[in-house]
N, C-alpha and C positions, 0 to 999 in steps of 0.2 A: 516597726522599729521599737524594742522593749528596751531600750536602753535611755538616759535621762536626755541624750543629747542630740543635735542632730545626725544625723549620717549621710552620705552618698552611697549608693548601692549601684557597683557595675554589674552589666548581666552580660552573659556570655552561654552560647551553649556549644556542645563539642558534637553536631550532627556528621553522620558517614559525608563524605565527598557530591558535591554534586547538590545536597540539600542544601534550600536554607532556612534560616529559620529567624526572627524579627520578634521584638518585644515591645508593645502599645502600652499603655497608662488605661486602665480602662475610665471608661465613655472621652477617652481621647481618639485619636484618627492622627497624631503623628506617633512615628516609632521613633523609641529610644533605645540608646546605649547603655544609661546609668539612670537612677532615680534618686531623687533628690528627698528624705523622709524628717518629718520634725520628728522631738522624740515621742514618744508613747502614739503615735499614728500608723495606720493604716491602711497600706493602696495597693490595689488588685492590681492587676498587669494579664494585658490577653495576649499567648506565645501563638504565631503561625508559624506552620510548620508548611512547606511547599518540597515535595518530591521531586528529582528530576524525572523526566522524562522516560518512559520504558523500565521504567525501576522494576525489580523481581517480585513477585509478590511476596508475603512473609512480615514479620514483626521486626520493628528496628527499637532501639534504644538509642534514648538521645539527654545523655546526662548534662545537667541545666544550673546553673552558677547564679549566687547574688554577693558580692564582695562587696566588704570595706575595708578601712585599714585594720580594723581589729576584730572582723567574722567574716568564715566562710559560708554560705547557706549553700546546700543542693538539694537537689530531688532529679530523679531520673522519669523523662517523659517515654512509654510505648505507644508507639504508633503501627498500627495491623494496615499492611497494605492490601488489600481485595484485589484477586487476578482477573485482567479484563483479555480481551480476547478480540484481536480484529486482525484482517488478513487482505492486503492487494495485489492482484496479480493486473499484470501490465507487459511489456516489453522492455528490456532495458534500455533501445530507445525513446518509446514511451508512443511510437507508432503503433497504430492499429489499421492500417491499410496495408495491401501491398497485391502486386498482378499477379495472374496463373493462365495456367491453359488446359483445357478441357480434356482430361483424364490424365493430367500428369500432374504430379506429386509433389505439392512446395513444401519448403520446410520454414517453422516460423520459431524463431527462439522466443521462449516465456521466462517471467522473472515472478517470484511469490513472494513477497514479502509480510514476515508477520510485525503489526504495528502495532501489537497488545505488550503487554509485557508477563506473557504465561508462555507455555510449550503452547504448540500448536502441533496435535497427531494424527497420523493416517488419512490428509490430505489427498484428496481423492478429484481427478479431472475429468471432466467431461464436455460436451462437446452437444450444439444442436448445431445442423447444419442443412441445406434445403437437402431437399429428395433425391437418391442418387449421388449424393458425395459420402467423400469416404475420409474420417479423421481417426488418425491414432497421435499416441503418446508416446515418448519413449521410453518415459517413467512415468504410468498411470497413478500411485498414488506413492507419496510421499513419506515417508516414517515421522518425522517428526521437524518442525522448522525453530527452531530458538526466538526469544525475542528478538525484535531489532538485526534478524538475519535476513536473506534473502538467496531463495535456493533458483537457480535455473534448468530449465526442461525445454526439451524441443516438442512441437505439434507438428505433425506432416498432413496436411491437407490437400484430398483431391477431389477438385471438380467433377461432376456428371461427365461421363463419354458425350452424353446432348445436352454440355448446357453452353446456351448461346453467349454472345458477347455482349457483357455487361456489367452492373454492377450487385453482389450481392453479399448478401450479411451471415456472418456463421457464427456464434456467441459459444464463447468458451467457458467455462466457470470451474474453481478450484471451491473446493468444500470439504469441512471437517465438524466433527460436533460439536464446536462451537462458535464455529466462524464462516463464512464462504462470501464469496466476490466474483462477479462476471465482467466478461473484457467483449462489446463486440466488433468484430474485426470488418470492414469494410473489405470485399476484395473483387476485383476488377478482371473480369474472365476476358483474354483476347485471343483472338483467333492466329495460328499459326502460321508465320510468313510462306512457307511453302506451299498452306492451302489459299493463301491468295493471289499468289501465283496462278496460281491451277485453276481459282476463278478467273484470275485478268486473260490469261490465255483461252478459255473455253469461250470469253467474253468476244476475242478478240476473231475466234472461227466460225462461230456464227454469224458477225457480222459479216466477214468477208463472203461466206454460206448466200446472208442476205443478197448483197451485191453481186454475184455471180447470180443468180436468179434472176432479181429484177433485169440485169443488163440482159440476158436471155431471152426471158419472156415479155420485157417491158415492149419491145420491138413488134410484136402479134397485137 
C-alpha cells in the first residue's frame, strides 16, 4: 500500500471453470477474500491454484485482481499442467468371474478407461491364459482413448478340449507406452449336462451289469 492511508484490498482471480483458486496472508493458514493494508506497508499473500480433476495438459492463464475503491492491481498467473498417463481396464460390471465349458467359446465384454489426463495410443491387449486355451480380441489394439473416456471390446475365451472342472485364472492386460493395467479373471470350467448324463446312465448299466452277475454266480 504506497498510498498515505489505509486501504482494503479485494482479491479475486478469473481461473478457467472447474479451478480454483484461494488467497492466504502469508505465515497465516486462514484464506482471505480482501486484505486489510495500513499505509506505506507491506503483506505477501500465497495464491493456490488447485486443477480440476483430468484437466488437459498445457499452460493456463489465470489473470489475478487486488481492488480498492481507488486502484485496480493485476498480474496474470501461468500455470504449465504436466500430462500424466494412467489407464484401467475392468468390466463395465466390474465382475471378473464368470462360467464356461471346455472348448466352447465365451464372450466377455471389457471396459478401458483412461484416468490420466493425456491421449492414451495404440493400446494394445493381451492375454496369459493356462495351456491349451485359446483367447482373442475383437479389437486387439486400440487407436487412441481420450482422457476421462472409456472405450469397450469384447474378449472371447476358450477353455482346453481337456480342461477339467474347475476353477482357473486367465489375466488379461491392456498396454500402451505409457500406461498398462491387468484384470485377472477368475473362471469356473463345468462340465456339460449332456455329458453327465452319459456318466449317470453308464453309472447306472454297470451297476445293474453288477447285479445280474452276483445274482448269477452268487448262487455256485
Amino acid at each position: 500500500n504506497n498510498t498515505l492511508t489505509s486501504q482494503s484490498y479485494a482479491l479475486a482471480a478469473s481461473a478457467p471453470m472447474g479451478w480454483t483458486v484461494s488467497f492466504t496472508p502469508s505465515g497465516e493458514s486462514t484464506r482471505v477474500a480482501a486484505l486489510e493494508l495500513e499505509a506505506r506497508t507491506t503483506q505477501g499473500v500465497s495464491i493456490t491454484v488447485v486443477p480440476p480433476e483430468n484437466v488437459a495438459a498445457g499452460t493456463y492463464e489465470i489473470p489475478c485482481t487486488a481492488t480498492t475503491v481507488s486502484e485496480r492491481l493485476s498480474f496474470t498467473l501461468s500455470v504449465t499442467i504436466n500430462g500424466t498417463y494412467d489407464l484401467m481396464l475392468s468390466t463395465p460390471s466390474g465382475l471378473l468371474s464368470f462360467d464356461a465349458y471346455s472348448n466352447k467359446e465365451s464372450a466377455v465384454q471389457l471396459s478401458l478407461t483412461n484416468t490420466g489426463n493425456s491421449d492414451l495410443t495404440n493400446v494394445n491387449l493381451t492375454s496369459s491364459a493356462p495351456s491349451g486355451w485359446n483367447v482373442r480380441f475383437s479389437t486387439e489394439t486400440i487407436d487412441v482413448i481420450e482422457p476421462g473416456a472409456t472405450v469397450e471390446t469384447t474378449a472371447y475365451i476358450t477353455p482346453g478340449e481337456e480342461a477339467m472342472s474347475g476353477d482357473y485364472v486367465t489375466t488379461l492386460t491392456a498396454s500402451s507406452s505409457d500406461a498398462s493395467d491387468s484384470a485377472e479373471f477368475r473362471i469356473t470350467v463345468k462340465t456339460e449336462t449332456k455329458w453327465g448324463l452319459t456318466g449317470i446312465g453308464i453309472i447306472v448299466v454297470l451297476a445293474v451289469v453288477i447285479i445280474l452277475v452276483m445274482r448269477k454266480y452268487g448262487r455256485r
